[in-house]
Structure formats: structure tokens, C-alpha cells
C-alpha positions in Angstrom: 61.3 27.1 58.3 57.8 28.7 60.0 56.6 29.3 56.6 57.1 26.5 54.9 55.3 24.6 58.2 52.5 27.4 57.5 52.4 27.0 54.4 51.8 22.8 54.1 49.4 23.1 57.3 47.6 25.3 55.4 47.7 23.1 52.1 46.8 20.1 54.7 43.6 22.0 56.1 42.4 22.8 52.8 42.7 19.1 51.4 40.7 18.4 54.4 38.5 20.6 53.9 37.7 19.5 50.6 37.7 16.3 51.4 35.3 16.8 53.9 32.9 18.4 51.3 33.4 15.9 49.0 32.5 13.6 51.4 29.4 15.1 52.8 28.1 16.1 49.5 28.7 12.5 47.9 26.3 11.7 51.6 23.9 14.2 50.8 23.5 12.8 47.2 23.1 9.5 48.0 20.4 10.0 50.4 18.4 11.9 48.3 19.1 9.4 45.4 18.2 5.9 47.8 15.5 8.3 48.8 13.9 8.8 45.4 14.3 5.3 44.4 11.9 4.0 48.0 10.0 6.7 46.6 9.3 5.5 43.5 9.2 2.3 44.2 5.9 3.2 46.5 4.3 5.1 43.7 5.1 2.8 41.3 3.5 0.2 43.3 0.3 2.8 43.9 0.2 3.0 40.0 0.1 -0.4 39.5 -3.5 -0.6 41.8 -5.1 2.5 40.6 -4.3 1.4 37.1 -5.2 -2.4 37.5 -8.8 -1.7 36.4 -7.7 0.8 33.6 -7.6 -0.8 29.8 -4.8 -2.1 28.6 -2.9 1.5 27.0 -2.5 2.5 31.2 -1.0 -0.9 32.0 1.2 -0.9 29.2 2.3 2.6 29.9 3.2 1.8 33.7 4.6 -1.1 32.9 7.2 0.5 30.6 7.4 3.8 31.7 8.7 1.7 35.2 12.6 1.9 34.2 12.6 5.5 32.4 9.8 7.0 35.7 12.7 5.7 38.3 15.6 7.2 36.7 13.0 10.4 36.1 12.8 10.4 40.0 16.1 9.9 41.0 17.3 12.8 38.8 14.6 15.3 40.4 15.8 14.0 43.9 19.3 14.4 43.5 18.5 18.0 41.6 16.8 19.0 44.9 19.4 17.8 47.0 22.4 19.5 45.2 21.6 23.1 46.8 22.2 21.1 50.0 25.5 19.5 49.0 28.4 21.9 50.0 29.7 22.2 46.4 31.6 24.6 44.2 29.6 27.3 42.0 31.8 25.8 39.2 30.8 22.0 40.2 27.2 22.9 41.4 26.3 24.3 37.9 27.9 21.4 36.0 25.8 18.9 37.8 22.6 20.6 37.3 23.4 20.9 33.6 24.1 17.2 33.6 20.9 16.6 35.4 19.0 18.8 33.0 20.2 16.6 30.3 19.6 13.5 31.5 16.3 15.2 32.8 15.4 16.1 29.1 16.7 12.6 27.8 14.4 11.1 30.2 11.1 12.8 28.8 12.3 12.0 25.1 12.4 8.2 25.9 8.6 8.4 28.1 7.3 10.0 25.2 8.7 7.7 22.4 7.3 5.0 24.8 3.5 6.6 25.1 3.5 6.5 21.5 4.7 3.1 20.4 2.4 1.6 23.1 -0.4 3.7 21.8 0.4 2.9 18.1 0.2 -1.0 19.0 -2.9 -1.1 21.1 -4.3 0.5 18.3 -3.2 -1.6 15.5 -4.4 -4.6 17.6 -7.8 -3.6 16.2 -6.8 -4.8 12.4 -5.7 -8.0 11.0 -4.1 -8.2 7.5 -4.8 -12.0 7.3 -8.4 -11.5 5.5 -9.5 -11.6 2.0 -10.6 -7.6 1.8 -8.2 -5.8 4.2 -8.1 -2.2 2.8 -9.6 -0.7 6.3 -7.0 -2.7 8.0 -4.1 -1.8 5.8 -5.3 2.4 5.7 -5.2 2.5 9.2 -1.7 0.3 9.3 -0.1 2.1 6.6 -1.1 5.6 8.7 0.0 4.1 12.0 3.3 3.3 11.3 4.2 6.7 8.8 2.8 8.9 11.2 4.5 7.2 14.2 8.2 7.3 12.7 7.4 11.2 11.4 6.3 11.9 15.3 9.1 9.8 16.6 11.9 11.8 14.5 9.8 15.2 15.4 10.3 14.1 19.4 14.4 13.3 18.5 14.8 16.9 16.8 12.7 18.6 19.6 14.5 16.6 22.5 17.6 17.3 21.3 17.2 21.1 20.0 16.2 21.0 23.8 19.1 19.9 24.9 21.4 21.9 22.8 19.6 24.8 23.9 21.1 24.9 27.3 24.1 25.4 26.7 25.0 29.3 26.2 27.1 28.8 23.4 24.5 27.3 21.2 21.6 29.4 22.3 23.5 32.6 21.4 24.3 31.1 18.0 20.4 30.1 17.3 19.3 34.4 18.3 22.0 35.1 15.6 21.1 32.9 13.1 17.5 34.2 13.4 18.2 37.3 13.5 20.3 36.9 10.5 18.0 35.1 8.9 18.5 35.2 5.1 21.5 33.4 3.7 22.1 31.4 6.5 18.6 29.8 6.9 19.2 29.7 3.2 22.2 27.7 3.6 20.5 25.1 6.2 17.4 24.9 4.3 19.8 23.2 1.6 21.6 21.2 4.1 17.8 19.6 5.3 16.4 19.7 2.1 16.7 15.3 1.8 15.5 15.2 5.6 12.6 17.5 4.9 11.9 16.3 1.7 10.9 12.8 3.4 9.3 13.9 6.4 7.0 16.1 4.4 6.6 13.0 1.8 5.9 10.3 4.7 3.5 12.9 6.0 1.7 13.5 2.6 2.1 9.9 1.9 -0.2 9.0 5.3 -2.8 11.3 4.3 -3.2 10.5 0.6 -2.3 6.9 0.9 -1.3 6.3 -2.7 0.2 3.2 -1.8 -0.5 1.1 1.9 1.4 -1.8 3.9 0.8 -5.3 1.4 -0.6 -3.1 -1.7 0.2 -5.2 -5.1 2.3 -2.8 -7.4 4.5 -3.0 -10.3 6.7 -0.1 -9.7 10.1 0.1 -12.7 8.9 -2.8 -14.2 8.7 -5.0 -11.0 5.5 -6.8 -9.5 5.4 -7.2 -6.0 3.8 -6.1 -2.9 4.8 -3.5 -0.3 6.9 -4.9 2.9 7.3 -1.9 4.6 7.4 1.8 4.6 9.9 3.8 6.8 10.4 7.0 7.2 12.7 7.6 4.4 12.2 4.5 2.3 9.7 1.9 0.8 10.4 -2.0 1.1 8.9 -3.8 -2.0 8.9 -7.5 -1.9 9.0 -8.8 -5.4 7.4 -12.4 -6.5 10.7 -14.2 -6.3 11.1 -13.0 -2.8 14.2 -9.6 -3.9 13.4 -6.6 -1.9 13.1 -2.8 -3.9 14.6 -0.5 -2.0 12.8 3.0 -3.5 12.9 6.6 -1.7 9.6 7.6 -0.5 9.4 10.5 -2.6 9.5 8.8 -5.3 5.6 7.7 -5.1 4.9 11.1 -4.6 6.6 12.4 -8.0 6.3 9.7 -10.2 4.0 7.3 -11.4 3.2 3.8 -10.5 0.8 1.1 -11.0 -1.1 0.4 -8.0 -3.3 -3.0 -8.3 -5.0 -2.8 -4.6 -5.7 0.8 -4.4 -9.5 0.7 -3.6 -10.0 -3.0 -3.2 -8.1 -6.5 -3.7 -10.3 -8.3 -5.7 -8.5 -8.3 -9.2 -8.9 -9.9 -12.8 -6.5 -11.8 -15.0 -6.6 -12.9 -18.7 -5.7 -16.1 -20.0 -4.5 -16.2 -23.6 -4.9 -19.4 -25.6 -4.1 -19.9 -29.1 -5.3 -22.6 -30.8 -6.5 -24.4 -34.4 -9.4 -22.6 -36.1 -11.2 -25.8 -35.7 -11.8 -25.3 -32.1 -15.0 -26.5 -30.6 -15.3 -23.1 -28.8 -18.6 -23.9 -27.1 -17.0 -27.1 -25.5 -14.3 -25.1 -24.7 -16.5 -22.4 -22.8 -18.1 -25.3 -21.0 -15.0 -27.0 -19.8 -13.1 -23.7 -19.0 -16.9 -22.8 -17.1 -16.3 -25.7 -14.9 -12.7 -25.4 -14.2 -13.2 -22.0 -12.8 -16.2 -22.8 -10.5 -14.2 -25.4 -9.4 -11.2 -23.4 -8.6 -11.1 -22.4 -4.9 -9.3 -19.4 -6.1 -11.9 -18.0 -7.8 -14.0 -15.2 -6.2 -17.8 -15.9 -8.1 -17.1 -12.9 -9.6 -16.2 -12.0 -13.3 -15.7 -15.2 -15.8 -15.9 -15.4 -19.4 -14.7 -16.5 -22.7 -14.6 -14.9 -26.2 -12.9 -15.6 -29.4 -10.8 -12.2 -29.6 -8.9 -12.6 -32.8 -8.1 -14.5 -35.9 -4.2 -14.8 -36.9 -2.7 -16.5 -39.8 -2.8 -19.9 -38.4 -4.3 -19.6 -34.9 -7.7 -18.4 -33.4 -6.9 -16.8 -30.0 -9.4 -17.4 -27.6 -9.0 -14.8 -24.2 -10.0 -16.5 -21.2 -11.3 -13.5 -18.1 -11.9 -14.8 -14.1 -11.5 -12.7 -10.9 -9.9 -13.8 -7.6 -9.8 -11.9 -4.0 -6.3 -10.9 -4.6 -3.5 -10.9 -6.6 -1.7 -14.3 -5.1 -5.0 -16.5 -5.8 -5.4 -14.9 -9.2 -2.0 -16.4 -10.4 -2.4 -19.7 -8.9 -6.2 -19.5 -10.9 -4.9 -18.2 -14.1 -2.0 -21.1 -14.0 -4.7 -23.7 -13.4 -7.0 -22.7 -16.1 -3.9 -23.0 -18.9 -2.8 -26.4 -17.0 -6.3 -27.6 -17.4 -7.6 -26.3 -20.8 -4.2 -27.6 -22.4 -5.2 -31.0 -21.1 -7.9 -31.0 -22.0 -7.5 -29.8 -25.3 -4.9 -32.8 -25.9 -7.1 -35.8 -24.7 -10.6 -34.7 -26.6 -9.4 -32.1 -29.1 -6.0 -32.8 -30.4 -6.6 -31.5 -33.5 -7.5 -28.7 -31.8 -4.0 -27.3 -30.7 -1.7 -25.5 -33.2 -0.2 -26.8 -36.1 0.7 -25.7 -39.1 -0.7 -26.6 -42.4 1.7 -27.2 -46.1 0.0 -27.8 -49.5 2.1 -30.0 -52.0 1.6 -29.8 -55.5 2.3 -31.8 -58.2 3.1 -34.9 -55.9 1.3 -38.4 -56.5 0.9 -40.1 -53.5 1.1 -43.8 -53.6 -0.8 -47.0 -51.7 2.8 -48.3 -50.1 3.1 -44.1 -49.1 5.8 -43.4 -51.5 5.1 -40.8 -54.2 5.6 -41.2 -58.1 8.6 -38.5 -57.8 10.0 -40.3 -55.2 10.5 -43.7 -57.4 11.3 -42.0 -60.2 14.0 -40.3 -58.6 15.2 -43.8 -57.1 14.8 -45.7 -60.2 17.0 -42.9 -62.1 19.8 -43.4 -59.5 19.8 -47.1 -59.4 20.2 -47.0 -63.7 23.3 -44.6 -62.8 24.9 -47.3 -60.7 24.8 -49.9 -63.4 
């Protein structure tokens, strides 16, 4: 009976006991953590002054760094005030691992931040809403490749980071080095599609074969270029469908690129008409539909007789427009226009298609001599 009143005073004392640590290191912990967050709250407001008469990058960067910078803080505090806290060695070295991953996390999301604000100050400098925009779209197009390649670099490296800390992992990474040859073989091929692109966006941003709103006609499609991710291209056809193509495909393949040094572009009309076309009249009118146009640049305009047919002259009509959108509107009004003008002054003018009859005899009421004949011979029948 003594022993088993030893034996639960002794269970009783050591469930105090614990409690009792529990308790004070939960108080420890949360005085360190309402401690870090007055803390931060005075430096953050410190920041805000010094920074007040900085440009804009520093603001932005305080501003948004003010969420990740307070949870930054309140990890280091508690970290600094777990020695303190009367924990296990088992418990102790948990939290600090969970600390040091939240710690890590923390850095991955200030440095992500950094760059995106970074990336959009400087982007502020460029508008794409001008006729000649190929400064503005180099320096878009490198932006935003570069930002999602350093962006996926700062995921791989955070978390690499994290998985580094635990022993298991780390242990496996020195044996995979130092058994280097079919293994990093074997994940080579696994990364091959991930490294593939991040070496293609990276290529891509240097070279700049295509940019952000570049006119292309890429597997038989015309449109211009939406967006470019890190793995992908967005093409945005005329009728408004969207291309989905890898980016390494504009890397090992060819493609017609319309924009690549300059917007400005030139379009050819095609007419076909009668060979008894007043083509100087023609040049005139077509002249003065062009200059006319608000589409056209002042650039590039002319009109030749390019080549006779069987029954049609074809007459090639050339202008130039700042880009590609205003050079369809202006080749659509120079057909709209020439075609009605063509019918109003020149009817004969427009195609047709000329029949010689022999051995006909027209006569004065329009009937020809074989056509009575023929009529005469039917109405003797009927009698």
C-alpha cells in the first residue's frame, strides 16, 4: 500500500513538474514574442522616417517587407528566448528546427518581394502605348524573363536550404556527390524539361528573338505575343484564340518575326482588273486615298502594273503603316475605296470576260437570223 502511495505521488510531482515547465516556458516565449513585435513595431515606424525622403524602390520595400520583417522578428525573438525556456533537449531542438524554417521561409518571401518591387519601379520607365516601342518592349520582355528565372532560382535555393537541415537529407546530398556519376546522370534526366526552360528563358532574355506585343506568325498563325512565362509563350491570334507554345521552341525552330527591329511594316494590295484600266487615274486616286488614310505612316507608297494574265492586268498596290494593326485597317481601305471607285468612273474597268460569236447575224429587234430560223422551222412543225 506505501508503494503504490509512492509511486502515484511521484507520478503526481512529475506532472507538476512538467506542467510547471510547460507553463513557464509557454511565459518565457510569449514575452519574448510580445517583445519582438513592440520592437518592431518601433523600427518599423523608424524606417518609415528615415526612408520618407528616399525614392520610391525604399518606400515600396518598407512598405511590403512590413508583414514578412515582423514575423522575421518575432522568430529571432522567440529563437533567443528558447535557451531560456526550461525545455526538453528533444523539444528544444524541434523548435529551433521549426524556427529555422520558418526563418529560411521568411528570407525567401523578402527576397521575392525586393525583386518584384524592383522589376516594377523599373518598368514604370516604359510605356507600350506608342507607335515605335521596341526600347520599351526589350527592356519589358527582359524584365519579366529574367524576374521569373531569378524568382524560380530563389524557390530552388530557399528550399535546397531548407531541406538541407535536416540530417537525413544532407547525408544523402555528400553521397550523391560523392557518387556522382550515374546518379547525377539519373537527375540530370529527371530536370532535363525544367532546365531546358530555365536555360531557354535565360537565352531568350539575352537574344530577344521575340519581345512582349512582337507581330509573328508562328505554325501558320498571325498574332502578337501576350505574354512570356517561364516555361511558356502566350500568342494572341487576330480573332482573339491564345497559342500556347513551349519556350524552347523559339529557340530551335524557326518563326517569322514581323517587329523584330522596328514596327513600322508594309502591305501589298492586289487588284485585278480589265486591261483597259486607266492606270494613271488609278495611281492618282489610290495616291490620294493613302495620304488621306490616318493609318498611313508617309512612308513607302506606290503602284505598278505587275503582271498581265489571260483576261486580267494585276495591278499591286505597296503603303507602310506604324505597325501591323493600322497596316490592315489601311490595306482594307485602299481595296474598299479603289473598288468604288473603279465602279462609279471605270466600270468597264473591273473584270469581265470577253466571248466571240461567229457565224451569228444580229438583228435591229436583237434577235439573230439563226434564231428566227430556228423559230420559223418549229412553228411549220406544228402545223
Amino acid at each position: 500500500m506505501d508503494t503504490l502511495l509512492d509511486e502515484t505521488t511521484a507520478r503526481s510531482e512529475l506532472l507538476t513538474d512538467a506542467a510547471t515547465g510547460w507553463l513557464t516556458a509557454a511565459l518565457i516565449l510569449l514575452s519574448a514574442l510580445a517583445a519582438g513585435l513592440i520592437v518592431h513595431a518601433l523600427l518599423y515606424r523608424l524606417l518609415v522616417r528615415l526612408t520618407a525622403s528616399r525614392d520610391l524602390f525604399w518606400r515600396s520595400l518598407v512598405d511590403r517587407a512590413k508583414n514578412p520583417s515582423r514575423l522575421a522578428v518575432a522568430v529571432a525573438a522567440v529563437a533567443l528566448a528558447a535557451p531560456l525556456a526550461p525545455l526538453t533537449e528533444q523539444t528544444a531542438t524541434f523548435f529551433k528546427h521549426v524556427l529555422l524554417l520558418g526563418f529560411i521561409a521568411i528570407l525567401m518571401r523578402v527576397a521575392q518581394l525586393a525583386l518584384h518591387i524592383f522589376t516594377t519601379l523599373h518598368l514604370r520607365q516604359f510605356e507600350l502605348n506608342t507607335d515605335d516601342h521596341i526600347l520599351a518592349r526589350k527592356h519589358i520582355t527582359q524584365t519579366r524573363v529574367l524576374r521569373r528565372v531569378v524568382n524560380t532560382l530563389i524557390v530552388i535555393v530557399g528550399i535546397g536550404a531548407m531541406l538541407m537541415t535536416f540530417d537525413a537529407v544532407r547525408h544523402y546530398g555528400v553521397s550523391l556527390l560523392a557518387s556522382a556519376g550515374a546518379a547525377g546522370i539519373v537527375v540530370g534526366l529527371a530536370l532535363q524539361p525544367l532546365l531546358k526552360n530555365l536555360f531557354a528563358g535565360i537565352q531568350l532574355a539575352i537574344t530577344q528573338p521575340i519581345r512582349i506585343d512582337d507581330t509573328l506568325i508562328v505554325e501558320g498563325e498571325f498574332g502578337n505575343v501576350e505574354e512570356i512565362t517561364s516555361t511558356y509563350v502566350v500568342v494572341r491570334t487576330w480573332d482573339r484564340r491564345r497559342l500556347i507554345i513551349p519556350l524552347n521552341y523559339f529557340m530551335e525552330r524557326p518563326f517569322e518575326n514581323w517587329t523584330r527591329d522596328k514596327t513600322a511594316l508594309t502591305g501589298v494590295v492586289l487588284l485585278y482588273v480589265d486591261f483597259s484600266v486607266p492606270v494613271a487615274a488609278l495611281r492618282n486616286k489610290a495616291a490620294e486615298i493613302v495620304r488621306a488614310a490616318p493609318q498611313w505612316d508617309g512612308d513607302v507608297f506606290s503602284l505598278q502594273v505587275t503582271d498581265l494574265r489571260e483576261t486580267v492586268a494585276e495591278i499591286r498596290i505597296i503603303a507602310s503603316a506604324a505597325n501591323s494593326g493600322a497596316l490592315w485597317d489601311l490595306r482594307c481601305l485602299i481595296r474598299e475605296e479603289l473598288i468604288a471607285y473603279l465602279a462609279e468612273n471605270y466600270p468597264s474597268a473591273l473584270p469581265r470576260v470577253r466571248t466571240r460569236m461567229e457565224g451569228v447575224i444580229p438583228r435591229p429587234d436583237g434577235e439573230s437570223a439563226e434564231t428566227g430560223k430556228r423559230a420559223a422551222s418549229r412553228k411549220e412543225d406544228s402545223k
